[in-house]
N, C-alpha and C positions, 0 to 999 in steps of 0.2 A: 298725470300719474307719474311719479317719480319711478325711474330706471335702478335694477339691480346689477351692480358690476360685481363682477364673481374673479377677481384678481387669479392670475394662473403663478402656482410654486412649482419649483422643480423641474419635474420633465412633462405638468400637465401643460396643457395648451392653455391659451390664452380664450376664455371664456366672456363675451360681452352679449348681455342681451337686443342689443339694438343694432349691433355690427355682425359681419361673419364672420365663422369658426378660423381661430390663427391655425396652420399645418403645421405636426411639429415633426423635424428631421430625425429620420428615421436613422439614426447613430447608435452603433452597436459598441461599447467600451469590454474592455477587456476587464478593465479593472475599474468597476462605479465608484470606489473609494475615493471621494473628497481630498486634494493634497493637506487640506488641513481638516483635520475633522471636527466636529461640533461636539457638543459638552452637553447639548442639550437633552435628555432623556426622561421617559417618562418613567423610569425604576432609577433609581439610584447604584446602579451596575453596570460597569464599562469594562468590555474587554479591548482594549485599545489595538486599532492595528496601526500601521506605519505601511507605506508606500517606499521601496527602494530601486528608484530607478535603474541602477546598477545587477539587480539581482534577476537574473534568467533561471527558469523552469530549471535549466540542467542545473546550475550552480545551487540551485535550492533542494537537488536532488542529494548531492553530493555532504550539502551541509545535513541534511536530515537525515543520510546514510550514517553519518560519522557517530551520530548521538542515537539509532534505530536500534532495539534492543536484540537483534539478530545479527550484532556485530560478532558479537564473543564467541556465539555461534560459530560463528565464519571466519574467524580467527582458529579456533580450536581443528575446524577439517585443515588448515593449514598447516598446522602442529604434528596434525597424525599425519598428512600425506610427507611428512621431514624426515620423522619417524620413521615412517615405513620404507621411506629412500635408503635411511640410512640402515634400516636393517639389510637392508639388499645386496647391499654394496658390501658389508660385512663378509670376513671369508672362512667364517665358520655359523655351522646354526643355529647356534646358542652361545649359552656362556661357559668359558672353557673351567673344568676346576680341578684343585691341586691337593692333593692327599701326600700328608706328612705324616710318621709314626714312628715309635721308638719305642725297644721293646730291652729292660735291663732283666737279668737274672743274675743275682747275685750270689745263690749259693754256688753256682756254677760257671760264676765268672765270663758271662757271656753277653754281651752288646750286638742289638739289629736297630738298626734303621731305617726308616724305606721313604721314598719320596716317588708318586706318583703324579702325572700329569694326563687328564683327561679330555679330549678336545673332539665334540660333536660337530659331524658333516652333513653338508646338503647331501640329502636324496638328490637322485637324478632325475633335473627338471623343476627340482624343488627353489631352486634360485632364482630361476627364469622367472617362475611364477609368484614370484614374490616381489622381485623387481616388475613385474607386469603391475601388480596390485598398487605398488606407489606410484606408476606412470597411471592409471586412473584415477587414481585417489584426488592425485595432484589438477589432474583433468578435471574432473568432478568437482573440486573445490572451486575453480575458476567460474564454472557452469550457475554454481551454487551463488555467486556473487550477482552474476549476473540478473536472476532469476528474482532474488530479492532486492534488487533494484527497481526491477519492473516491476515489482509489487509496490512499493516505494512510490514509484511513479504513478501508479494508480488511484494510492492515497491522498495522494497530495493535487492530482487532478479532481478527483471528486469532492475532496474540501474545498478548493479553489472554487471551482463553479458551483459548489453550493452556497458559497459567501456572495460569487455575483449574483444567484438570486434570491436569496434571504435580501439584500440590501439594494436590489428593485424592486422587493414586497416594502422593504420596511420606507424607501422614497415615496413611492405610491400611497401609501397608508399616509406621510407624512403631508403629503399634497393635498391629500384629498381632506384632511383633518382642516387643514388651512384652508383649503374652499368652503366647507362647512363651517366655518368658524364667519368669514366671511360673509357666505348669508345670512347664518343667524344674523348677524347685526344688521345687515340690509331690512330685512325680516323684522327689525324689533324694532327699528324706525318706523316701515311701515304701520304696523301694528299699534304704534304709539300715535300715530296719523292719525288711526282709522281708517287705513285704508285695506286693512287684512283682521281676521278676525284671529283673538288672543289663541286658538288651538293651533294657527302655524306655527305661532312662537312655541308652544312648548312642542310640537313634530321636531320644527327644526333642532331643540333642545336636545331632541329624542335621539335624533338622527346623529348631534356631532357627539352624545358620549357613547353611542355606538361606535362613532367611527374613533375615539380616542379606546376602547378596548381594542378594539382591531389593530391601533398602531400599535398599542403594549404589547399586544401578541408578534406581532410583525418585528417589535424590537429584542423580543426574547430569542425567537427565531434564529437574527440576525445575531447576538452575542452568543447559542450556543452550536451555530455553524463557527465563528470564531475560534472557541473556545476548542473545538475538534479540531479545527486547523492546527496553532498552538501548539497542541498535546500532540500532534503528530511532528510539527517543525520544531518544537522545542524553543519556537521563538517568535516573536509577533512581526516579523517583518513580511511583509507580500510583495511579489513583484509586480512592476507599472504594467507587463504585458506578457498574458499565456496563453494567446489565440494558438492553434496548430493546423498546420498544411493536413489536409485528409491523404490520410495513405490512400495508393490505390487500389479499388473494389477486387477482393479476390477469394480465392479459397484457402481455408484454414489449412494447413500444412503441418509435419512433422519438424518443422523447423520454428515453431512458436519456442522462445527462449525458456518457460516455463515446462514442455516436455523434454527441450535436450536435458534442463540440469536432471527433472528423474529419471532418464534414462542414463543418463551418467550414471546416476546413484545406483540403477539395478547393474551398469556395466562393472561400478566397484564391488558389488554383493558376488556378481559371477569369478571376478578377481578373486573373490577371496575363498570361495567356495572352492577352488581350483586352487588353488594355494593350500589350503586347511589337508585337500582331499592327498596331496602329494606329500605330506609329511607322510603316511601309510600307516606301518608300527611304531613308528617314532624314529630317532635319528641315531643314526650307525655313527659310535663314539670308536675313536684311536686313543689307545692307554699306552702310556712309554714310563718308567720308573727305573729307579735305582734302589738298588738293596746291599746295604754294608753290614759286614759281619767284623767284629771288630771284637775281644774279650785278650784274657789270657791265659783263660783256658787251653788247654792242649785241645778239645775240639773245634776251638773255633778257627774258621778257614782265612781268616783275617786277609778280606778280600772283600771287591766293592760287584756287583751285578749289573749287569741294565739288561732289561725286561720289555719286549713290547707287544702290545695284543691288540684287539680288535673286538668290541662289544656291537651283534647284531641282532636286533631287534627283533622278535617274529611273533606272532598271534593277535594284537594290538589294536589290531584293525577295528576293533569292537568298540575299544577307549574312546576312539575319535568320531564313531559315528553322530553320538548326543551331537557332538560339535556342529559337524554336518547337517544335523537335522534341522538345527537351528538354525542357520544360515540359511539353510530355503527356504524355511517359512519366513523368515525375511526378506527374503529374494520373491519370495511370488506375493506379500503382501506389499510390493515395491511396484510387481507387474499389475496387481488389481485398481492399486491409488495411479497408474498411469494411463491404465485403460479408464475410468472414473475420470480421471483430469482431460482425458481428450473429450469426452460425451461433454463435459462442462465446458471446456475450451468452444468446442462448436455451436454449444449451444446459445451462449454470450455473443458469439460470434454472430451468429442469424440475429441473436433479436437487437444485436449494434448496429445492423445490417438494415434491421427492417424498421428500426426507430429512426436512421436517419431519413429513410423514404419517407416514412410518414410526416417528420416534422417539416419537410420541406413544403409539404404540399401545406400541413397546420398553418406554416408561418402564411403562406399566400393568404388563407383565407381569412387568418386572424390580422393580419392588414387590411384586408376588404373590410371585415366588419368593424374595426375601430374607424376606418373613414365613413362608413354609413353612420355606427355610433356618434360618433362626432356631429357630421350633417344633422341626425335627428335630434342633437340635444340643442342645437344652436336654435332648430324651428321652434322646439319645446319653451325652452328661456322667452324667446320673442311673444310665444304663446300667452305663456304664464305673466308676462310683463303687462299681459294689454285684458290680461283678464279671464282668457279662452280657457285656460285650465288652472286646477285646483294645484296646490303644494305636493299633495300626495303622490298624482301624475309627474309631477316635475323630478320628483325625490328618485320615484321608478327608474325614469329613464336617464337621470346621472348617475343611478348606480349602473343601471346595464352599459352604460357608455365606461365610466371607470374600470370595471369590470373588461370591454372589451379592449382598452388600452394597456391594463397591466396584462394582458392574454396576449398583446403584440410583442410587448417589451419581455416577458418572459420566452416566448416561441425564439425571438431571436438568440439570448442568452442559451437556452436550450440546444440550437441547433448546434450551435458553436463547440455547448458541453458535450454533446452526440461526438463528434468529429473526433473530439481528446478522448470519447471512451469505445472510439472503433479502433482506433489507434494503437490502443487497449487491449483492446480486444485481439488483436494480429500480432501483439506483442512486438510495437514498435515503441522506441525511445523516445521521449522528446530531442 
């Protein structure tokens, strides 16, 4: 009886019916991407990536910050905490303005002229509090950078390791297509012997363009985890290597970068609220002018004046409340989204916590069971080669064996993902 050799692709093992199961090295890559990648696909759709061994996590952060559509954003709180510096600094509190007039009478030969100068002053305390408001603003901005960075960083973590397992599914799919292929023809020699009856040939038939829809799907998968990448980097390059150190295990804290920036933000809303609240009635103007009487006429005193007074503000208080109001319901719908973002933050936080306990333990057991899967399919092959079982048993238990090898290769790829998104989670940096 002639022997089926089942040739091993990729990262399957080496399969022979008459020999033992080859062990395959249990190697975890950071990046499965091919330094040359293949052409070969089953759609006619490539989103091509490119490997640059030069390019690190952080540098990739930095390049996808530049082009992240929450620049302008964060550009613009820049602008106003300038603004608001430079209102501060200012040594009036407004814009000062100048009243000219001239008043001719002709029947009576008389000329006035008057030039007035009008110049609004800080309330007391009303400076302080205004210069307090761009010293947060300014604070707040920094915060703000920060905050979307780490967000940034999260994106681009979660694309990355969804590209390294979209393209351990789609290697898998491609191996196992190739071992099937494989047997069919072993399979249709037999069959053309007489040594198998014509219904394995067409099972086997059955079985590889199942398993070539499986790889279509596994390569769709894998181009549109790419294509998200991409859209988020703005560019097809990926780095050779984005494993990360596990932060150490701990409890979430008021110091996650994403609650200081909105606590800044409510610290500038309280800024401003306390700034709004100290203008009062509005601001106490100094008036100083000149008045020329100039004709010649016998009444006119043909003489020049200066004039100075003092305009103060009082009942107003009312004008400014709307303002006021609005600013708190700003201010406390700043407190509700912060109280909200820590229930979230902790919440992420436990199940980063509790995913990586679990996969640890996943991974052990999904390595036992691809070395058991293995051992049984090697006895099965020798089975099937000598006659002890039918095609259909064979098919079973290379699925369950495939099955439990991409269940090793993913556990590992996973555990790795867990680590970048506790990391995440705690709101550390790459």
């Amino acid at each position: 009886m002639s022997k089926i050799n089942i040739v091993s692709i990729s990262y399957l093992p080496v399969f022979c019916l008459m020999s033992a199961l080859a062990v395959i090295p249990k190697v975890v890559l950071s990046n499965p991407l091919p330094e040359k990648e293949s052409t070969s696909f089953m759609v006619d759709h490539l989103d091509p990536m490119v490997i640059d061994n030069t390019l690190t996590l952080p540098k990739l952060i930095d390049s996808t910050m530049e082009k992240f559509p929450d620049m302008s954003w964060l550009t613009s709180l820049e602008e106003e905490a300038n603004a608001l510096a430079e209102r501060g600094q200012s040594w009036t509190a407004g814009a000062s303005q100048v009243t000219l007039g001239y008043q001719s009478m002709s029947s009576f030969k008389l000329n006035y002229g008057t030039a007035n100068l009008q110049i609004p002053l800080w309330n007391i305390g009303q400076r302080d509090a205004q210069k307090n408001l761009a010293n947060k603003a300014e604070t707040s901005a920094g915060f703000q950078v920060t905050d979307v960075r780490l967000r940034v960083a999260g994106l681009l973590r979660g694309a990355l390791w969804a590209i390294s397992l979209a393209t351990i599914r789609h290697d898998q799919a491609k191996a196992e297509l190739g071992l099937s292929e494989k047997l069919l023809a072993t399979i249709k020699r037999r069959v053309d012997s007489g040594d198998l009856p014509r219904a394995d040939e067409l099972l086997a038939k059955t079985e590889l363009l199942q398993k070539r829809s499986v790889l279509t799907q596994a390569e769709a998968e894998l181009m549109h985890a790419r294509k998200r990448y991409s859209t988020i980097t703005q560019n097809n390059k990926i780095p050779a290597l984005y494993e990360e150190a596990l932060a150490p295990l701990k409890e979430l804290g008021q110091n996650h970068p994403s609650l200081i920036a909105l606590n800044s933000q409510i610290d500038v809303k309280q800024a401003e609220l306390a700034a709004t609240k100290a203008i009062g009635s509005g601001q106490t103007n100094v008036v100083a002018g000149l008045l020329s009487d100039e004709g010649t006429d016998a009444r006119s005193n043909k003489a020049e004046f200066f004039n100075v007074g003092v305009i103060v503000p009082f009942g107003g208080s009312a004008h400014v409340q709307p303002q006021i109001a609005a600013i708190n319901v700003e201010l406390n719908k700043l407190i509700s989204e912060r109280d909200q973002l820590y229930r979230d933050l902790e919440q992420a936080h436990h199940e980063a916590e509790h995913n990586l306990e679990i996969n640890k333990v996943e991974l052990e057991n999904a390595n036992e069971q691809r070395k058991v899967s293995e051992q049984l399919l090697s006895m099965t092959e020798l089975a099937f080669s000598v006659g002890e079982i039918d095609l259909m048993d064979l098919l079973k238990i290379q699925s369950r064996t495939y099955q439990a090898i991409l269940t090793a290769k993913e556990r590992s790829v996973i555990l790795q993902r867990d680590k970048a998104l506790y990391n995440q989670a705690v709101g550390l940096m790459p």
